[in-house]
C-alpha positions in Angstrom: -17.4 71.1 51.0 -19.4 72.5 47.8 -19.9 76.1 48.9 -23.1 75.8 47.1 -24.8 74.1 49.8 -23.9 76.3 52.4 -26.4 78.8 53.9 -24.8 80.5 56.2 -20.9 80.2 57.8 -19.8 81.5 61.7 -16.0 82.1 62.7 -15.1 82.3 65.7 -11.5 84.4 65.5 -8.3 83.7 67.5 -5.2 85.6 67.9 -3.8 82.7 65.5 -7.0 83.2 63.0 -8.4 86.5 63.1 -6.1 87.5 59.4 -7.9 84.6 58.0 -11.3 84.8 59.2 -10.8 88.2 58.2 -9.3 88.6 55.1 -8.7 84.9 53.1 -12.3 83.3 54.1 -14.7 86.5 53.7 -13.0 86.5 49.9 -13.6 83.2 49.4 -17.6 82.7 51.2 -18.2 86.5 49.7 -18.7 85.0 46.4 -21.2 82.5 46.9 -22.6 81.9 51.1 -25.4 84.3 51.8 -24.4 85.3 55.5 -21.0 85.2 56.5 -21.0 85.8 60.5 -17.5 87.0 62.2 -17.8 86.7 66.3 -14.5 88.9 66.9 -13.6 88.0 70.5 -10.9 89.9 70.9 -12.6 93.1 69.9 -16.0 92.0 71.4 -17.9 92.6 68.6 -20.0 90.2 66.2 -20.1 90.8 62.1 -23.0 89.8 60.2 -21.5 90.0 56.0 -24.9 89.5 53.5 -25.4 89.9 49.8 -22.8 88.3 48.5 -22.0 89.1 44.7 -19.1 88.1 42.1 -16.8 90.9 43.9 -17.4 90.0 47.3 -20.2 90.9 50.1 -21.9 93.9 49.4 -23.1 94.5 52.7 -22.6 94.1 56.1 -23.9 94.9 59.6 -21.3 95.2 63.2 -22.5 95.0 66.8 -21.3 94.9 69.9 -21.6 91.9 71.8 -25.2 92.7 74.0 -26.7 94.4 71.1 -29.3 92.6 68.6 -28.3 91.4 65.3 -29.9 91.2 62.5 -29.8 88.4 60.2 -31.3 88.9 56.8 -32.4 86.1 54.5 -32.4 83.4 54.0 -32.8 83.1 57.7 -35.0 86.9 59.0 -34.1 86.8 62.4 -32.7 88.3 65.2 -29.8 87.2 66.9 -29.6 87.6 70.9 -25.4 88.4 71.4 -26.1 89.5 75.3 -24.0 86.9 77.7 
């Protein structure tokens, strides 16, 4: 898919996945999505990556899961990561 057209991508991770939702696919959507989210279920915790530039994401919030996340732009909301 043209990464172009993509606003925002969420991963899930696995014990099979978490190296490449980790390391392989935040290289590749930190060059061009605007939020990149990362819901680590094996450390219970959810990753919100923003500002992407030529180098990679430039920033990047971490929550627990039952703590408020904030999204920035394009989409300025909240997200709700209590059970």
């Amino acid at each position: 898919m043209d990464g172009a057209a993509l606003s925002l991508v969420a991963e899930f991770t696995s014990v099979s996945a978490k190296d490449a939702d980790w390391n392989e696919k935040l290289d590749v959507h930190g060059l061009l999505v605007p939020v990149y989210l990362v819901v680590d279920l094996q450390d219970v915790e959810i990753t919100c990556f923003h500002d992407p530039s030529p180098h990679g994401y430039r920033s990047r919030t971490t929550v627990s899961f039952g703590e408020a996340l904030r999204v920035p732009a394009p989409f300025g909301c909240t997200l709700d990561t209590a059970f």
